[in-house]
C-alpha positions in Angstrom: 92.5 87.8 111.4 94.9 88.2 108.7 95.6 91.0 106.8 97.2 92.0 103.2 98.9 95.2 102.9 99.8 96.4 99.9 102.8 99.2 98.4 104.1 100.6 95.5 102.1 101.4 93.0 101.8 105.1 91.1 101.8 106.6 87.6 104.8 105.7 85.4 105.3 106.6 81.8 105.4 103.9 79.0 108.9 101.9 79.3 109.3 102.5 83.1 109.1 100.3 86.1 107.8 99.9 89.3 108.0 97.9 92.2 104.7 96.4 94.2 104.8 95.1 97.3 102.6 92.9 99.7 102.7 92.2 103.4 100.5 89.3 104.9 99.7 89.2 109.0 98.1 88.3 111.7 97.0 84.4 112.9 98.8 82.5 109.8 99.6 79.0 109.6 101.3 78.6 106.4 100.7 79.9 103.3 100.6 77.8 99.8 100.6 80.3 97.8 100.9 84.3 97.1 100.1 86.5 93.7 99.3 89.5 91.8 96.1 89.9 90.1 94.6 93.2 88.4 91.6 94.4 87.2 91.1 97.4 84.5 88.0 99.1 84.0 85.2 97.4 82.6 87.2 94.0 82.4 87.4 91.0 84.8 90.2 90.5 87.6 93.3 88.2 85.9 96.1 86.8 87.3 99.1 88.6 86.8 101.7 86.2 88.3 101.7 83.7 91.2 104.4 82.1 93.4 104.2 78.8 95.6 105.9 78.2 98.8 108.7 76.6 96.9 109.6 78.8 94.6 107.1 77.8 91.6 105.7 80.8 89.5 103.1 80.9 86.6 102.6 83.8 84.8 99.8 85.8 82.6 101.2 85.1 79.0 100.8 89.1 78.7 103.6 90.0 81.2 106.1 87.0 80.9 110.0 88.9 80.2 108.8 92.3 81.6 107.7 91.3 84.9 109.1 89.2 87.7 107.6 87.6 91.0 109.7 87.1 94.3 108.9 85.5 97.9 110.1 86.1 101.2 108.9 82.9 103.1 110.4 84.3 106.5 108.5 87.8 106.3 105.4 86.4 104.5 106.0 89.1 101.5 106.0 88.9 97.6 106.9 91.4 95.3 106.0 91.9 91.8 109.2 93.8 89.6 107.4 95.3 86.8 109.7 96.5 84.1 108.8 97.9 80.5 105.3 98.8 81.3 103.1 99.2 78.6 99.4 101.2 78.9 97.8 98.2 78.9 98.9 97.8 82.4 96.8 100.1 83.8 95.0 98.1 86.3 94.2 97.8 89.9 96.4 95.6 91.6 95.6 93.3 94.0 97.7 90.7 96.5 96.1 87.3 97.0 97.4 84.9 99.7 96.3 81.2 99.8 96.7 80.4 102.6 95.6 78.5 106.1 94.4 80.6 109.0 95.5 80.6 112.5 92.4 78.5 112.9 93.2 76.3 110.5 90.7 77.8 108.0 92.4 77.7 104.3 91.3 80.4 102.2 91.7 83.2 99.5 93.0 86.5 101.4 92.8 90.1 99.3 94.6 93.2 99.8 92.9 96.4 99.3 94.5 97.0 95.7 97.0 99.5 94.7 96.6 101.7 91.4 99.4 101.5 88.6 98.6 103.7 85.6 100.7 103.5 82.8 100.8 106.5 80.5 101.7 106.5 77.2 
């Protein structure tokens, strides 16, 4: 079973940062590929940023210069910096592993979200 554990998020007032963090475990094989995406009220989920096993990252026209996506192959984490927040951040965030199973299984795998609001 694997498992994606989420930290970090909060309130923070327009300009500030915060720091998320995401924990995959249990039977992996290898993972492809970790992310952020978010979802605000009444809108669809979006990617927020995305990092491959080698270091590749893409990222949502929207954050690119505030925010910043890392990887720690060996501890099977990623963490999102997010600097100069804006309202429109607001979101539910959510950590998304692509990644093979113990089994051998590949698959999307979802934390349980984490809350950032943005006040302004």
């Amino acid at each position: 079973q694997v498992q994606l554990v989420e930290s970090g998020g909060g309130l923070v007032q327009a300009g500030g940062s915060l720091r998320l963090s995401c924990a995959a475990s249990g039977s992996i094989f290898s993972i492809y590929a970790m992310g952020w995406y978010r979802q605000a009220p009444g809108k669809q989920r979006e990617l927020v940023a995305r990092i491959t096993g080698g270091g590749s990252t893409n990222y949502a026209d929207s954050v690119k210069g505030r925010f910043a996506i890392s990887r720690d192959n060996a501890k099977n984490t990623v963490s999102l910096q997010m600097n100069s927040l804006k309202p429109e951040d607001t979101a539910v965030y959510y950590c998304n592993g692509d990644l093979v199973s113990g089994s051998y299984f590949r698959a999307d795998y979802w934390g349980q979200g984490t809350q950032v609001t943005v006040s302004s």
